[in-house]
N, C-alpha and C positions, 0 to 999 in steps of 0.2 A: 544034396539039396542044401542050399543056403538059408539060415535062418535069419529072418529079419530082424531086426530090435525096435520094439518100439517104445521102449524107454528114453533111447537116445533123437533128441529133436537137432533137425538140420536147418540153420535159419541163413546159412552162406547163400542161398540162391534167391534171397527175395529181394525183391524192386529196394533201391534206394535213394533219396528226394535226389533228384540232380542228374541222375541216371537215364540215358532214353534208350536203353536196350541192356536186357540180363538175359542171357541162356538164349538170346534168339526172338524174344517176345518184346516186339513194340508196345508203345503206348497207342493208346486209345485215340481214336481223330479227338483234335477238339483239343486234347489234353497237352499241354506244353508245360511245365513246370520256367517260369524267366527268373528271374533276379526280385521282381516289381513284385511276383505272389508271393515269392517265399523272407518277406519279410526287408527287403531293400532301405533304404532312405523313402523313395517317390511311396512306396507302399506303405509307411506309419503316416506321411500325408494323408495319404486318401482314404486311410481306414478313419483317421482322426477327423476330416469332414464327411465321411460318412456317417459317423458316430455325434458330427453337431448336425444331420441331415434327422436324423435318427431322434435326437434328444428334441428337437423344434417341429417334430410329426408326432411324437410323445406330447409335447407341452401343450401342442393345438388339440389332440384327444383331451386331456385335462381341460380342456377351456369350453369344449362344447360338450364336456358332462352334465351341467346343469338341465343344457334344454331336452338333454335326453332322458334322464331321470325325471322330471318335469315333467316328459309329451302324458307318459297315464294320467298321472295327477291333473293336467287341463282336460283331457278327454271326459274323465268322471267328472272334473264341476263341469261341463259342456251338458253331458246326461244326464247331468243334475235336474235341468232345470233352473227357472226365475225364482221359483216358490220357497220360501224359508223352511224349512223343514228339518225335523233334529238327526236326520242323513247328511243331509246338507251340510248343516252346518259343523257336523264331525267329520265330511270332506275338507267344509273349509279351514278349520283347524288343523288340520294335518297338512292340507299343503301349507298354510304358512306356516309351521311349525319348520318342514323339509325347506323351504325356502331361505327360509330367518337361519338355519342351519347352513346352508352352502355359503351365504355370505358369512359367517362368521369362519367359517372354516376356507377361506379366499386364498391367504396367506399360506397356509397350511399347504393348501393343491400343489402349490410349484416351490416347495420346501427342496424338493430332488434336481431342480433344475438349477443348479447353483453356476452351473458351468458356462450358461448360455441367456443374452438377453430373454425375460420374459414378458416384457414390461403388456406389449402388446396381448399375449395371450391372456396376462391378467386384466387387461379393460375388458375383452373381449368376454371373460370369465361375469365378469360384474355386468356386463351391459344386459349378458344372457337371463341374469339374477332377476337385474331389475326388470327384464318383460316380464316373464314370468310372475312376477311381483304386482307390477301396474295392470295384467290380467288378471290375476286374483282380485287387487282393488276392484278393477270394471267391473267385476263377475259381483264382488260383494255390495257395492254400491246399485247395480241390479235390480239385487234381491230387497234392497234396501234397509241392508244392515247397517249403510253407513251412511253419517249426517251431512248431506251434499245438498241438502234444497232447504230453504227460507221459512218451512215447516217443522223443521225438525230443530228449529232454534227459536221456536218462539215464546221459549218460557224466559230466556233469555233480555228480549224485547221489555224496555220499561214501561211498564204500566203506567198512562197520563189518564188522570181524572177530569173528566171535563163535565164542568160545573153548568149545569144549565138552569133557564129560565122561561116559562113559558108566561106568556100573558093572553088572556082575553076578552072578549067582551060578550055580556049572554043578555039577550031584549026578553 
């Protein structure tokens, strides 16, 4: 009887890139190894605009972060209510707090995208900011935290004296 060894590993019989038959074993349907996958000239093309297809699908998720992170924070002042309330009003701080935060941090977002126009995905970045932003005003103007009507400035208003005089006659 022969002893096996199985200390000694045999690696002469396995598949090697470029190869479409070893010991009698085809490749798989489908499976072609060409020139173009394994690294060619035409294939660092296409990996290289797949990789700008790739970084400008990246840069458009960075740009509609804002109104995703946002959708709770509108829903809760939506639940809120009109009424001033000291709930409310520590909703309403907090979202503009996360708000005033994304716009400052604009620049920052597409810091990684060096390689590729952004220009668009950063308007689009800021436009999302400022809904966001111009809802919160609506929502706090509303409630009427903020000074939007003729009333809320009338201390403002110069006081005119006006001097009068009355006359009569008594029989």
């Amino acid at each position: 009887m022969t002893e096996v060894s199985w200390s000694k590993w045999d690696f002469s019989s396995l598949d090697t890139a470029g190869s479409s038959k070893v010991d009698g074993i085809q490749d798989p349907i489908g499976y072609k190894m060409t020139m173009d996958d394994s690294g060619g000239a035409a294939g660092k093309n296409k990996s290289k605009t797949a990789n700008q297809e790739l970084l400008e699908k990246k840069a458009w998720e960075v740009a509609v972060a804002p109104i995703q992170s946002v959708g709770m924070n509108l829903f809760m002042l939506w639940m809120s209510g009109s009424s001033p309330g000291i709930f409310t009003v520590m909703i309403l701080g907090y979202c503009l707090t996360s708000i005033v935060g994304q716009f400052t941090k604009a620049n920052a977002a597409f810091q990684n995208f060096k390689t590729i126009d952004t220009t668009l995905q950063w308007l689009a970045y800021l436009a999302l900011c400022s809904v966001s932003l111009a809802y919160l005003l609506y929502h706090m103007a509303g409630m009427g935290l903020l000074p939007n009507s003729s009333g809320d400035w009338i201390a403002l208003i110069p006081n005119v004296e006006v001097i009068e005089t009355a006359g009569g006659v008594l029989k």
